[in-house]
N, C-alpha and C positions, 0 to 999 in steps of 0.2 A: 377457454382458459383465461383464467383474471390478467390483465396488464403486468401484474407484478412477476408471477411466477413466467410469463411471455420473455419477460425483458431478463430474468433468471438466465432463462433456457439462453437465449442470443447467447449474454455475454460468455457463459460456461462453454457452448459452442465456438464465438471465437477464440475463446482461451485456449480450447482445444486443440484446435484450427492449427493456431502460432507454434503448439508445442511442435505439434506433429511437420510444423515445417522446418524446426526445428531452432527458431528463435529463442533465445535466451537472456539472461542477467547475470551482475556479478557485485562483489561489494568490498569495503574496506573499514580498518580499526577506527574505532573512536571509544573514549573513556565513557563510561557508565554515572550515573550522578547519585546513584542506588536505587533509582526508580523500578529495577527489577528484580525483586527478590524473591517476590511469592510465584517465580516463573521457573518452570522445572530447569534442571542445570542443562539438557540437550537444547534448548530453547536460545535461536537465535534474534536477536532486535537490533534491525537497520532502522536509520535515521534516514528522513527523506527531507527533501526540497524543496523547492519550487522554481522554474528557470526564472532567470527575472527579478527574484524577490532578493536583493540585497540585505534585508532588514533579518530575515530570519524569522519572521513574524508566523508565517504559515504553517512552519517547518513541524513536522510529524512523526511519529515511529507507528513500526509494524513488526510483529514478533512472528515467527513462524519456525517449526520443525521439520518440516519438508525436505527432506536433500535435494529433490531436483530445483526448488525454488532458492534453498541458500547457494547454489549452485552458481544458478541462473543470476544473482544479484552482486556473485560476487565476479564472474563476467562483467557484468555491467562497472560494477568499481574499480577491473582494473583499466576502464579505459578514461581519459581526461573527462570531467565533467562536463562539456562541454559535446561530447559524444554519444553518453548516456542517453539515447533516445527512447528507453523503455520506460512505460511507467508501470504504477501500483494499478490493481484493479479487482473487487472482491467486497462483500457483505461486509458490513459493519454494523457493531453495537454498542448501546448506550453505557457510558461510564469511559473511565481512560483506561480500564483493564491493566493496571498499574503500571505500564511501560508508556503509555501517552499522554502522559502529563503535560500541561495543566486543560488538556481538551476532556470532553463531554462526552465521547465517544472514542472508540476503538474498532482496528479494522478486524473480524474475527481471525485470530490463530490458525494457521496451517488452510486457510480456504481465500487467502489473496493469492493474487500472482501479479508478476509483470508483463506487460505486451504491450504492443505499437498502436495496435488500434480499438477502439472502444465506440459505444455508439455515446452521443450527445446529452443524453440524460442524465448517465449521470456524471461529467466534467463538474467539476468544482474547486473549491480549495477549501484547507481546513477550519478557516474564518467563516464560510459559509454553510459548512455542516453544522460547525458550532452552534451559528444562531437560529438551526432550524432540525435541533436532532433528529424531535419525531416527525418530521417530513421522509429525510433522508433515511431513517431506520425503516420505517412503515408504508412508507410510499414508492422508496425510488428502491433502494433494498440494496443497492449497491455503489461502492464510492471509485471511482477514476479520475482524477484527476491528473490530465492530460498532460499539464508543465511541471508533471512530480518526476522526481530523480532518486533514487540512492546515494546519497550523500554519504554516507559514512556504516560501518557496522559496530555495534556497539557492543565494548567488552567488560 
């Protein structure tokens, strides 16, 4: 089996793993800037973080229609930020798929999730995918980035 679809299968397995133990996320409001409007009206878009990063520099969105995931995020938001220990994890594609602006990429719709753990590959941040789309689209196939948070949900 190629490297790629190998490291697929893990992460989709721990994702699994965490559902079925029954870890979860949660989320909260934040204003819209109209970056999303060619996005169906059931379509939810959380703005993420980074722990650490004061600047706001990193900072990302991720859309999804999922109920167990807008669930799971908004768990996660109602607790202090500083608690939030789930991150994003899930295939991404090139373009900002109009909600993740001004980045190069986007995380695909309805196929992220949140979870505690992920393996090493692919940790990153969004300055780093930026400057290496088709790496991370075609090579790594998947984004985690481990000091990401749900920061906010966007209405």
């Amino acid at each position: 089996m190629p490297p790629k679809l190998i490291l697929r299968a893990v992460i989709r397995l721990s994702i699994a793993g965490l559902a079925l133990t029954g870890l979860g996320a949660t989320s909260c409001s934040f204003s819209s800037d109209g970056g999303n409007d060619d996005l169906p009206r059931t379509t939810v878009v959380f703005h993420f973080r980074m722990h650490g990063d004061v600047t706001g520099d990193m900072d990302f969105r991720a859309a999804t229609q999922d109920p167990q995931v807008i669930a799971t995020v908004r768990a996660q938001l109602a607790k202090t930020a500083t608690e939030r220990r789930l991150f994003i994890s899930g295939p991404i594609e090139r373009g900002h798929g109009t909600h993740n602006r001004p980045w190069r990429w986007h995380f695909v719709p309805d196929a992220w999730r949140l979870t505690s753990v992920e393996i090493e590959l692919c940790d990153g941040n969004a300055v780093l995918v930026d400057q290496a789309v088709d790496y991370w689209v075609d090579t790594v196939g998947t984004f985690c980035p481990w000091g990401s948070y749900v920061a906010a949900e966007i209405t």
